[in-house]
N, C-alpha and C positions, 0 to 999 in steps of 0.2 A: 504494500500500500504506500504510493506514494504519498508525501507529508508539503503540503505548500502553505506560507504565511501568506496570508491576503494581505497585509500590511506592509510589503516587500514594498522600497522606493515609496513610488508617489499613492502607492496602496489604493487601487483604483480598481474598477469594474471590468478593466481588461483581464487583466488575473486571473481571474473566473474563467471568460469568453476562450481565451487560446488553452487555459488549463482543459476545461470540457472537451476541446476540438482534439487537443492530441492524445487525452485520455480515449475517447473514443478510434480515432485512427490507430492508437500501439495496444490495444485491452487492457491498458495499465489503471487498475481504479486509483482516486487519490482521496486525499482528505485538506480541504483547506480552513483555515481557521484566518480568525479577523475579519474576515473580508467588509472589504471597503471600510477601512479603520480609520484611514487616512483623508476619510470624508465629512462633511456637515452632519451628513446622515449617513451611519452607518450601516450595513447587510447588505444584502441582497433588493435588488430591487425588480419592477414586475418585469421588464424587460430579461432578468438574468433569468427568469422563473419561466418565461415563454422560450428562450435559448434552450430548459430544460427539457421544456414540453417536447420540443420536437426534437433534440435528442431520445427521447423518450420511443419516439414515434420511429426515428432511424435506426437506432440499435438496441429496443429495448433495455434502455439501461435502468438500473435501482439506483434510489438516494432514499437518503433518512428523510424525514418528516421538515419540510422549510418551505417558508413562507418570506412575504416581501420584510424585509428586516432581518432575517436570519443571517450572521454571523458565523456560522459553521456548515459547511457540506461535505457530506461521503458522494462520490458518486462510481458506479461502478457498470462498464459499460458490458455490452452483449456483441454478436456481431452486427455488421454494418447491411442494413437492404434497401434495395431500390424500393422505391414507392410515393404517391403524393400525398404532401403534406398540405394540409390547409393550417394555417396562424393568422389569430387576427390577436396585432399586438395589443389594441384599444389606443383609441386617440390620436397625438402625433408622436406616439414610441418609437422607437429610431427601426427603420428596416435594416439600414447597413451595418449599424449595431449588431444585431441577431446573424448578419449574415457571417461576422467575425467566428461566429460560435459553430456556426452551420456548415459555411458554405465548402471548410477544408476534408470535412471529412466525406462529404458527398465525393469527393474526388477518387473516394478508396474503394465505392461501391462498386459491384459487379454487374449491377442494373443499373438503367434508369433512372433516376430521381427528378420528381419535379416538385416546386418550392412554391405555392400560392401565398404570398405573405402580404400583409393590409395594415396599413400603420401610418409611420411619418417619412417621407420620403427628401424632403429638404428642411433639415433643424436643427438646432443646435446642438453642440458638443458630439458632433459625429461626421460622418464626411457624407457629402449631398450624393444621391443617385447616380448622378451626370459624371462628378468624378468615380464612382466604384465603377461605371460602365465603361469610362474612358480611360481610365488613369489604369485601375489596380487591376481591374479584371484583364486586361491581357496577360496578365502575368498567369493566373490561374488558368486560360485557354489552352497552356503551354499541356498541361497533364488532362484537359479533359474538352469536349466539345458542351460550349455552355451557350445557351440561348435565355439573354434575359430580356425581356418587355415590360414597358413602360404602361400601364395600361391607366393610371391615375395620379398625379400627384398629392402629396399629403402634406400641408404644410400645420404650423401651431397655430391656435390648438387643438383644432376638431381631428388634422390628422385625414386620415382613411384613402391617402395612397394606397394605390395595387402596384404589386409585380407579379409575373410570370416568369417562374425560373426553371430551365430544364436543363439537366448535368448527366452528361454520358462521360464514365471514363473513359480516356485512351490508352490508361498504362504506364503512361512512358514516367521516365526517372532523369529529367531536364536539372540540369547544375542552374541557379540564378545569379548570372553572373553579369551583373551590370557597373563597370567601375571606369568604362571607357565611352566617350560621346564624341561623336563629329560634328562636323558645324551646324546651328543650329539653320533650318529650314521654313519651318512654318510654326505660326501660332493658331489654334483653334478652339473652340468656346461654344459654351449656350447659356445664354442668359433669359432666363425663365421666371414668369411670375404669374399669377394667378389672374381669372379674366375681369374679375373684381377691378382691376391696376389698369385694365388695358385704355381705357378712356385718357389715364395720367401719362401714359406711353414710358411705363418703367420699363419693360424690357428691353425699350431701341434706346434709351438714355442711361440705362446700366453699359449698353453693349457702345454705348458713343464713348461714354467715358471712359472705358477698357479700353478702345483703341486709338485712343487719343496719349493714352499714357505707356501704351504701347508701340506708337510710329516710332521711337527715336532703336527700336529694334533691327527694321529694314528690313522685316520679310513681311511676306504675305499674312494677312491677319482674317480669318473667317470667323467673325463670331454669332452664330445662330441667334434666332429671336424666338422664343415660343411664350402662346398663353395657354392655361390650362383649364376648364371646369378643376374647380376647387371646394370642399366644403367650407375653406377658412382664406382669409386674404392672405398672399404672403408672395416674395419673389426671392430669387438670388440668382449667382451668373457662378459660374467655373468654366476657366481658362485651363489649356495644357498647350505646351510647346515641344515639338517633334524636332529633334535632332539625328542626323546623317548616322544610320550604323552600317554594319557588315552583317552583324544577323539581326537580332532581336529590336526591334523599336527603342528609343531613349524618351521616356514620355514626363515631362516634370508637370505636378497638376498643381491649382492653388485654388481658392473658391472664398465666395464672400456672399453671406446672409442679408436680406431686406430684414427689416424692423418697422417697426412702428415710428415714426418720426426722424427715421433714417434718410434719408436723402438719396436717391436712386444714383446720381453719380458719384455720392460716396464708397456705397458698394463695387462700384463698377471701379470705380480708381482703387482703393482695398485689397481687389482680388489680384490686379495687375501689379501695386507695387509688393506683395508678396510673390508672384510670380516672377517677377522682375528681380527677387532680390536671393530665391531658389537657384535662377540662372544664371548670376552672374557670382554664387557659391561655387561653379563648377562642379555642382551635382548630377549622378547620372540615376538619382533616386531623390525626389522630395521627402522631407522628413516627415509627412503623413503616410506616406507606401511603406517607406523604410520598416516602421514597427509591424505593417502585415505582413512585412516578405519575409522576416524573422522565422515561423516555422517552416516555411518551404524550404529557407535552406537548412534550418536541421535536419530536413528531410532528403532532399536532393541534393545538397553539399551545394558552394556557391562563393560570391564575394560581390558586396557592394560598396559604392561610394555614394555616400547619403550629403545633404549640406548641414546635418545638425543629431547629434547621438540625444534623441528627445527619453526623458523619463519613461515614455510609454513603451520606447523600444529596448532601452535596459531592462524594465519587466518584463517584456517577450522572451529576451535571450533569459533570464532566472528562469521562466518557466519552462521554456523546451530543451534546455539542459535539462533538465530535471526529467523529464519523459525519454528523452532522445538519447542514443550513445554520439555524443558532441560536445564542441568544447569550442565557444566561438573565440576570436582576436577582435578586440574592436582596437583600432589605431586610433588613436583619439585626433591627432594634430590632423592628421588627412581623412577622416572623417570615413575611413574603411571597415567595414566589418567582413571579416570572412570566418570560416571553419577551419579548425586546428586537426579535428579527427571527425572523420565520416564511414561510420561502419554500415554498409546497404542492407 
């Protein structure tokens, strides 16, 4: 039984999310304790409890008796099957959240899986839809054929974004090894807001502002404009920039949230000069991807170069040590993480 502190670094809810995902992938059950110590509110919250559900549903796994608040979890998994899941998080509960917990282990399946999940689709404290389909998700197409759709956006606070998600493995055992970039090439984007906004024209004055603060670039800049049927008002824009490889894509993403009394070209300038400031780190991974590509390369072996060693991705690498036979190097000064040992 593995033993994980919830309290580890910045003692957060990710802890949980990559502990469940590689307990499930290795059958390694664990036990964590504190979780979310480190927080206002501490346990468990519903979101980690719907992560469970449909673990639950994927590999039949057991846990003791927990509820939103709970501080303590056994969880012990079964094996892994294809099959669809329906989750409705309630409200605007993060999808890409849940997908942190879910979506690695669908990759181990032998069948099928398809993910019906209904929640928050652009909100805070998680990454928006636009970036997990642009940014992170190629990286997971590498080991499986994934088809995900858009089918609703869900913003704060009513929520009630759809996705459709269908996961076939391929098998394959791909190294992640992103630590070299060519020149960069294009900028691309979508700046999205609910139809609520459309009369005020946030999405084409999110998407002005972004590429205004991005000409001094000198490439090509395409940034999309969508409005959505919404049950709640809300907009935001995410930017990514595509640089020259030899194999795999170099994709740096950044992303910026509407508010309530926000200013539409503040968002749109926000997302760019974080974008702007990922790119000119010499990053061949933004430090939002960085902490999710942490178990794949426990798993596939690998090396990156990120612009920022962020708290969330030191608790990646404590917890898939801990699962995994691995032992990562982070370089701190160049901003490199790779694996010291990778036994397949």
């Amino acid at each position: 039984m593995i033993r994980i502190d919830g309290d580890y670094g910045e003692g957060g809810g990710q802890i949980v999310r990559t502990a469940l995902a590689l307990s499930t992938i290795t059958g390694k059950p664990f036990k964590i304790t504190n979780i979310r110590k480190g927080r206002k509110v501490a346990g468990l919250k519903a979101q980690h409890l719907h992560c469970i559900r449909v673990l639950k549903e994927l590999c039949d796994a057991k846990t003791n008796e927990i509820n939103v608040g709970s501080e303590y979890l056994e969880y012990t998994p079964a094996k892994i099957k294809g099959r669809t899941i329906l989750v409705d998080i309630g409200t605007a509960g993060s999808i890409t959240l849940l997908l942190q917990a879910v979506l690695l282990p669908c990759l181990f399946s032998k069948e099928k899986v398809r993910l019906k999940i209904k929640g928050g689709t652009d909100v805070k404290w998680s990454m928006p839809i636009d970036y997990f389909c642009n940014v992170l998700l190629p990286y997971f197409k590498k080991y499986a054929d994934i088809e995900c759709l858009l089918e609703k956006r869900g913003y704060y606070p009513k929520g009630g974004g759809k996705i459709d998600m269908k996961i076939i493995s391929k098998g394959s055992e791909v190294p992640v090894n992103q630590f070299e970039r060519g020149k960069l090439i294009a900028i691309k984007g979508i700046s999205n807001a609910s139809k609520h906004l459309s009369k005020a024209e946030v999405a084409e004055r999110q998407a002005r502002a972004a590429r205004i603060m991005l000409s001094s670039l000198n490439v090509s800049i395409r940034i999309e404009t969508h409005y959505a049927e919404a049950l709640s008002a809300g907009s935001g824009i995410c930017l990514w920039a595509l640089f020259e490889s030899e194999d795999f894509p170099v994709l740096i993403g950044a992303d910026s949230l509407g508010e309530r009394g926000k200013k539409s070209e503040l968002v749109g300038q926000e997302a760019s000069e974080k974008l702007i400031k990922e790119i000119n780190s010499g990053a061949c991974v933004d430090q939002w991807a960085a902490d999710n590509l942490i178990p794949l390369i426990g798993l596939f072996g690998g090396r990156i170069k990120t612009s920022e060693i962020t708290g969330h991705t030191r608790a990646n690498i404590y917890v898939t040590e801990k699962f995994l036979d691995c032992k990562f190097i982070i370089e701190e000064d160049k901003k490199i993480i790779s694996l010291e040992r990778h036994n397949a």
